[in-house]
Legacy VTK file of the C-alpha trace (Angstrom):
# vtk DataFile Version 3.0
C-alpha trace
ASCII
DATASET POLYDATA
POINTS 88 float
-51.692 -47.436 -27.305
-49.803 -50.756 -26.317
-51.460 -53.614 -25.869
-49.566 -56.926 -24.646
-49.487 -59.795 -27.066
-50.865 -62.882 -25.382
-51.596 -65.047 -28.793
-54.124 -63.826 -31.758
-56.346 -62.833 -29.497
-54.935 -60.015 -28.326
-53.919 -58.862 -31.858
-57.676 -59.204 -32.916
-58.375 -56.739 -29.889
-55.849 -54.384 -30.941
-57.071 -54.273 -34.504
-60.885 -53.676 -32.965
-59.791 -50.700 -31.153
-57.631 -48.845 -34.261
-60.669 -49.912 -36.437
-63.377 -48.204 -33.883
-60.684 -45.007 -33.676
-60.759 -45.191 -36.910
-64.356 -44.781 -37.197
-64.992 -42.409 -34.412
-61.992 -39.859 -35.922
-63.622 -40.303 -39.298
-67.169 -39.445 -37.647
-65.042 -36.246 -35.785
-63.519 -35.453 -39.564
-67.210 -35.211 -41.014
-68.476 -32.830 -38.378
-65.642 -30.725 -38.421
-65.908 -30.126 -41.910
-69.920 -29.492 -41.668
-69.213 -27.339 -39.424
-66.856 -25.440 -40.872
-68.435 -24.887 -44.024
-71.730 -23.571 -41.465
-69.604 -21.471 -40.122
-67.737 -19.885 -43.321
-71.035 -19.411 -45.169
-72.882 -17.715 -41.949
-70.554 -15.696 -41.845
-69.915 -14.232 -45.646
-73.583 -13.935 -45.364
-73.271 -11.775 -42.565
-70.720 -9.758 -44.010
-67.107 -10.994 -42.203
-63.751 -10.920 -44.124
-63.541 -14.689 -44.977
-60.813 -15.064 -47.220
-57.159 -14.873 -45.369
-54.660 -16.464 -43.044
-56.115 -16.809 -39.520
-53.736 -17.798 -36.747
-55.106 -20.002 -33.725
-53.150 -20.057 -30.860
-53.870 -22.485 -27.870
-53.359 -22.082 -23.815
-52.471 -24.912 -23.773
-48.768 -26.543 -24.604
-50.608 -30.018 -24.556
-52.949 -28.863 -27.890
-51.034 -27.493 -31.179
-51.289 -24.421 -32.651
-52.940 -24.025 -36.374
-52.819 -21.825 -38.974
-55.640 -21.766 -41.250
-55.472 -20.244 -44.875
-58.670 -19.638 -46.724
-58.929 -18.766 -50.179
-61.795 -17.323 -52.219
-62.621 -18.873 -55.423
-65.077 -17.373 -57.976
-67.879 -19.571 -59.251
-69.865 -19.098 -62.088
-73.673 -19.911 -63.279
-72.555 -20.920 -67.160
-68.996 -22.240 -67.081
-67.282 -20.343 -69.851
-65.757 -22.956 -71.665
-69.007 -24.467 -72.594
-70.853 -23.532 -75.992
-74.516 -22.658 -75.576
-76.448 -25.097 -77.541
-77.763 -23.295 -80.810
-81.510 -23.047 -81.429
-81.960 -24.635 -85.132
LINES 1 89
88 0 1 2 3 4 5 6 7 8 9 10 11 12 13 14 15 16 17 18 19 20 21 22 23 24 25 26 27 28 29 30 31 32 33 34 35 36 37 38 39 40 41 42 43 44 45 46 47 48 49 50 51 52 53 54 55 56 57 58 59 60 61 62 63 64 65 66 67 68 69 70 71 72 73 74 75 76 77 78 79 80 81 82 83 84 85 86 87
């Protein structure tokens, strides 16, 4: 974006508009990753290969290609460095 500088004013404007970006790409961020994380655990729960590299490939030479590497990570219920406590 280019804005014309015409005194402060027109700086203040500018800094509005990267703030409200700001916000709006942050809001796009959060939803992105909810919905990500919907759609990873829907689908281990259904039973779909989760874990690997997935390529996405656009149409379109104005949008960029991704690649998208997902790893699997064990979790635990009792972490194993921890000592039970003793019953005295």
């Amino acid at each position: 974006m280019r804005y014309a500088v015409v005194g402060h004013h027109c700086r203040q404007y500018a800094l509005m508009k990267t703030d409200d970006h700001m916000q709006k790409a942050g809001a796009a961020t959060a939803t992105f990753e909810r919905n990500l994380e919907t759609l990873i655990f829907e689908s281990f729960a259904a039973g779909a290969t989760i874990d690997g590299t997935w390529n996405v490939r656009s149409l379109s030479p104005a949008v960029p290609d991704w690649t998208v590497e997902i790893t699997r990570h064990s979790t635990s219920v009792a972490n194993e460095d921890e000592t039970p406590p003793r019953a005295d």
